[in-house]
N, C-alpha and C positions, 0 to 999 in steps of 0.2 A: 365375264368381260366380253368386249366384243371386239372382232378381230375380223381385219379386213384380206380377204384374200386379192392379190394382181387379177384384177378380169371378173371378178363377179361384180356385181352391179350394187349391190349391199352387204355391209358387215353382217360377220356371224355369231351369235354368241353361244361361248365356250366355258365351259368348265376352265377355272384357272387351277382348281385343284391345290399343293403345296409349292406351286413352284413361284419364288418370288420375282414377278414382272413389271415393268412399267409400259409406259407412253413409249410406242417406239419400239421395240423389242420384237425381231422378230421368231416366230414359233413354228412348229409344226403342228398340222391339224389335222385331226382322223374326220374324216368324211364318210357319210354312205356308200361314196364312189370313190376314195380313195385319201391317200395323205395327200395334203398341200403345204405349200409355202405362204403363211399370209402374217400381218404386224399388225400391233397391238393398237389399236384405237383408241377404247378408252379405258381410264384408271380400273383396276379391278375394284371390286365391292358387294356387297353381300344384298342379293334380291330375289323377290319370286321371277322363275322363268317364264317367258311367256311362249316358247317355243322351245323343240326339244336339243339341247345346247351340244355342240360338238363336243369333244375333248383335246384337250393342248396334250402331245404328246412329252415333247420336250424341247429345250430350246433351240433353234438349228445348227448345226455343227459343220465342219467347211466341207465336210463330204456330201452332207445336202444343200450346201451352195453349190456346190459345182453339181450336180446334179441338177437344181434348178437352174444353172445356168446354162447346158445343154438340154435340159427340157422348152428354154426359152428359143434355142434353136431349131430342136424338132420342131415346136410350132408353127414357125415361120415355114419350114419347108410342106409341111402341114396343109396349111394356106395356101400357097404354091399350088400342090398338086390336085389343092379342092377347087382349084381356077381353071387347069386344067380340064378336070373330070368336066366342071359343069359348060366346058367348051366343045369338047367330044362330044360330048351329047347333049347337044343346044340345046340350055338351058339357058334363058336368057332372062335379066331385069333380078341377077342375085350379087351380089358383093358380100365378101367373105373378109371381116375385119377384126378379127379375134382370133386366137384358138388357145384353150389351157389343158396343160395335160399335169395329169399328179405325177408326185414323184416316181414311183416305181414303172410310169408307161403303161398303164393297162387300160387309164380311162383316158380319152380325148375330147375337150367340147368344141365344137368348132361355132363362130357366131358370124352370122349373116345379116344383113338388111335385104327387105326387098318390101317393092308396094303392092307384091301380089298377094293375098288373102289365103291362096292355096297354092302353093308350091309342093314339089314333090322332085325330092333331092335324097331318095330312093338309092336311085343308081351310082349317086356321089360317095352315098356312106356307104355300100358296098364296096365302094372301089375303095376306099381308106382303110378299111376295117382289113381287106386280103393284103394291101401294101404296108400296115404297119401292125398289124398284129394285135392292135386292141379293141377297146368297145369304142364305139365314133358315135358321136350326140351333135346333132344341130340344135341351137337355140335362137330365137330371131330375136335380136336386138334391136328396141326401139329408140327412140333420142332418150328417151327419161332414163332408159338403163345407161346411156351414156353419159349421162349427164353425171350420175352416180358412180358412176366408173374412173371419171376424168378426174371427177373432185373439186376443190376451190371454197371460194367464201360467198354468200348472197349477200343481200343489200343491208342485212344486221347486222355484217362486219365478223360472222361467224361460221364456220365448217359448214357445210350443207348435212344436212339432217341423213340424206340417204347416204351419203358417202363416211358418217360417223357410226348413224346408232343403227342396230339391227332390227331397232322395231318402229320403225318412220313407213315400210311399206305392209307393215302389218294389222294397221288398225284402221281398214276399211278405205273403202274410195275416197279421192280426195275432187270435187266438183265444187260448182258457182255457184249451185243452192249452199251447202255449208258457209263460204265468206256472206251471204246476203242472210240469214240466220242469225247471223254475227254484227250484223249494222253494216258491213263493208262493201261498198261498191262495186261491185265489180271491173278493174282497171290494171293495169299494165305491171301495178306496186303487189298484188296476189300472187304476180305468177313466179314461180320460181325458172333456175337455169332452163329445165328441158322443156318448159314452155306451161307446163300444167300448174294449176292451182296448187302451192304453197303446202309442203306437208303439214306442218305447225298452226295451220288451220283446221284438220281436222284434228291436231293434235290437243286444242285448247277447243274443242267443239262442244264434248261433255261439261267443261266447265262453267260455260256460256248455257247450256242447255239447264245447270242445277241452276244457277243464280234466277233466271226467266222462273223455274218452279216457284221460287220462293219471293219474286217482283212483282208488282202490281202490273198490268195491262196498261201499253202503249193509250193514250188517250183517255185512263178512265180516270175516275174522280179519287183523290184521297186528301185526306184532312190530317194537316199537322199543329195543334192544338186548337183556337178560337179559328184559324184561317181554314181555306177552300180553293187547292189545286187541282192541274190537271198533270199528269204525267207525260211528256213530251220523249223523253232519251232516256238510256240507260248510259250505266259507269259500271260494268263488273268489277274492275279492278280495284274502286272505291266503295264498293258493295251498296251504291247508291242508285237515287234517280232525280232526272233533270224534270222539278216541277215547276209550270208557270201559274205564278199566282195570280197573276195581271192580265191585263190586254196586252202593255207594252215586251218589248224583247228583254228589257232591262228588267223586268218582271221573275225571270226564271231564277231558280236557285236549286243548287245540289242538294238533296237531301239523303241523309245515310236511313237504310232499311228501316237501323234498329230506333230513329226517331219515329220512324211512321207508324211499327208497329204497336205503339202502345196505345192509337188510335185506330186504327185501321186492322177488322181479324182479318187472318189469311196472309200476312206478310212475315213472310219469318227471317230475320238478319242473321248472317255468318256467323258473328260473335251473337249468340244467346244469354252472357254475361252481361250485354250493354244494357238491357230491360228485362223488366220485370214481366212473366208469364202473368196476363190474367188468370185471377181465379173465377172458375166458373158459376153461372149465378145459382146461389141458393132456393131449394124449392120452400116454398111459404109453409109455416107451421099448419098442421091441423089443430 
């Protein structure tokens, strides 16, 4: 299942193991750097991993509320005295807008923004690391991790991808060439919250990419029985394409793959139940 921790920027997924959970529920989670406190995101269910999944220790109990709830304090003083530090020792153009520490105090991340490309905040996490006694991690925060962070709904009226599922920033860059791949123009409707190209476009990118394997070419000739098209547009989602038969616009018509293939070799339709495989031609008797 995947589980969101306070402060990380994306869900994680976790072993749910026997413990019966829902939507909602919050757990404790073993980390490589420690237990957290994070809530259940989505329904649990049974799939290959794609990354290697935390473990839900067990449900949280009010001794690890109130633990996180003076971990929620430490933080904040945290913050504080990383404002401090990097004032001592002018360090300038950083803002310190995070900090999460695991339950037991050993690990601290602390998050920052800044526009400088190379900063060095060295002297910062020394000075954290002698005043609280644990390991001290800066991580720079960009809008997109906030955006993930904050959470909400996009313009489909649904969770945002990075703030639900733990594998929305795992399958590859998401840029302008992918929506323009895709037929979609590049405009204002692409982008998501933190300003970048939509994850759920590289998310349906593969799919977009098998139907083109199996479509005729933009502009070229194909023949659907006695008639003689041109292929103007696609329809993935209709497994179709938009061909004009005509001069005129009133000319075009949707046509599904599996019509075209039993004219046209090299076209192969989703459903390979709709038509019938040519049989291959017969070499002539001796």
């Amino acid at each position: 299942m995947d589980i969101r921790v306070p402060g990380w920027s994306v869900t994680r997924l976790c072993y749910a193991r026997d413990l019966d959970l829902r939507v909602g529920y919050t757990v404790v989670v073993a980390t490589e750097v420690g237990e957290f406190v994070g809530r259940v995101a989505l329904t649990p269910r049974r799939r290959e991993p794609y990354t290697e999944p935390y473990d839900i220790l067990r449900i949280v109990t009010e001794e690890d509320a109130r633990a996180e709830d003076r971990n929620r304090e430490l933080g904040r003083a945290v913050r504080e005295e990383a404002r401090k530090l990097a004032r001592d020792y002018r360090i300038e153009g950083v803002q310190f807008i995070g900090c999460d520490v695991s339950l037991d105090r050993s690990y601290i991340e602390v998050k920052y923004q800044s526009d400088e490309k190379e900063l060095d905040l060295g002297a910062v996490k020394r000075g954290l690391e002698r005043e609280y006694g644990a390991r001290v991690v800066f991580r720079k925060f960009r809008f997109i991790e906030r955006s993930g962070d904050a959470g909400g709904c996009d313009t489909c009226g649904l969770p945002l991808c990075c703030a639900t599922w733990s594998g929305a920033r795992s399958m590859g860059p998401v840029n302008v060439r992918l929506a323009k791949q895709q037929g979609v123009t590049p405009n204002e409707k692409i982008l998501g919250s933190c300003g970048e190209v939509k994850c759920c476009m590289r998310y349906e990118h593969d799919t977009y990419k098998e139907f083109k394997e199996r479509a005729p070419f933009r502009n070229s000739t194909v023949k659907l029985g006695e008639r003689e098209g041109r292929v103007v547009d696609y329809s993935m989602v209709r497994d179709s394409v938009l061909v004009q038969f005509g001069s005129r616009r009133t000319d075009q018509e949707l046509v599904s793959l599996g019509s075209l293939a039993r004219d046209n070799p090299g076209i192969i339709p989703a459903d390979t139940d709709e038509w019938e495989v040519p049989e291959p031609p017969q070499g002539a008797d001796s």
